[in-house]
N, C-alpha and C positions, 0 to 999 in steps of 0.2 A: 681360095676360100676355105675356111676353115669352120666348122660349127663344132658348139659344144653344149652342155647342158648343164647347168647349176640351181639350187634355190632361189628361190626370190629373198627369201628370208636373210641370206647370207649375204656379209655386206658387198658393195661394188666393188670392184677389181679394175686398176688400169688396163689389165690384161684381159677386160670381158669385152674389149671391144663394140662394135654395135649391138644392145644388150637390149634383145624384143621375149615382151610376155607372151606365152602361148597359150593360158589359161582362158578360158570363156570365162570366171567370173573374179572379179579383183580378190587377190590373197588378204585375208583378216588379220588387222593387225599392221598394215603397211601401208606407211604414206606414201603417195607419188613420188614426191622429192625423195624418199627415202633408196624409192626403187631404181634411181633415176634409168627411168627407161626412154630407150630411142624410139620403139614403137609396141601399141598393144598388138598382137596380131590374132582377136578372137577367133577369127576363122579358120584359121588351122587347125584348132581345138577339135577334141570330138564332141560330135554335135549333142547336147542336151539328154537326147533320149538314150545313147550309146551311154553317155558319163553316169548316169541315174540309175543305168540297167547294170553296171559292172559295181557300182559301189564299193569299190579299190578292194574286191575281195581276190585274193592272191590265186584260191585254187579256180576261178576264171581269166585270169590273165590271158592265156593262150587264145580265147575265145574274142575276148577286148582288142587284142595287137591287132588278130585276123582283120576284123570287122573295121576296125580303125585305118588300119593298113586301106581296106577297102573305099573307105570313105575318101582320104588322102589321095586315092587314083581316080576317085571319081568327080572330085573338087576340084578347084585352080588355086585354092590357100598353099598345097605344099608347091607346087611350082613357082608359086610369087614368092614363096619363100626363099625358095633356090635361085631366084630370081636376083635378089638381094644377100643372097653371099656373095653374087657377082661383086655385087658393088663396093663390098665392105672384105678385108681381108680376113674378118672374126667376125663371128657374129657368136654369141650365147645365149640360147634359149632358157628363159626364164619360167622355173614351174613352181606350185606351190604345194603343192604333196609331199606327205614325209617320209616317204620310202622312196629313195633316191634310185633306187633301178627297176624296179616297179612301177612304170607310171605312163603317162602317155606321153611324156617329153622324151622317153628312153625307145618306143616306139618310133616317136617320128623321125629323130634324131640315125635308126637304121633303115629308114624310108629315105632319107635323105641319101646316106652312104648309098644305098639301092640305085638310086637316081644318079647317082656323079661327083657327090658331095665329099669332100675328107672330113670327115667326124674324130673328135679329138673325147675320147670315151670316160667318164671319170674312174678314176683308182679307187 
């Protein structure tokens, strides 16, 4: 199993394999068909109150990963998610933020690796 991370925005790839959203709210601007996604998985996401309290400001990042990280080990989203790289040999999580290493797809994504996961990192 292999996980990776890309836009939503950017088109699909034969090479994005099983291709699940991770955002809690649908990205603006993007049709279904467009995204063609395998699955949404909102619950992996940080939860509502985490996402609103960081408002993708850079100099809390550190504070966001922690807390997130924290959530991810106290939920069963990241483990059903690792669940399902079983099953698929790619999977790529789909984010909608525009700061491509900056975000909580680039957190979970080393939660993953943490967990067992081979994570495929963007350049």
């Amino acid at each position: 199993m292999v996980f990776a991370i890309r836009r939503v925005y950017e088109p699909a790839s034969a090479d994005d394999g099983f291709r699940v959203l991770v955002d809690r709210l649908w990205p603006r601007g993007v049709s279904r068909e467009r995204a063609e996604l395998d699955l949404w998985a909102k619950d992996v996401a940080p939860s509502p109150e985490l996402r609103t309290a960081w408002h993708h400001r850079l100099e809390d990042f550190a504070h966001f990963a922690e807390q997130y990280r924290q959530e991810l080990d106290a939920g069963t989203a990241g483990r059903e998610l690792l669940e399902l790289g079983r099953e698929h040999p790619r999977v790529t999580l789909l984010f909608g933020a525009r700061d491509e290493r900056v975000n909580h797809a680039a957190v979970l994504l080393d939660w993953l690796a943490a967990h067992g996961a081979d994570v495929e990192r963007p350049a």
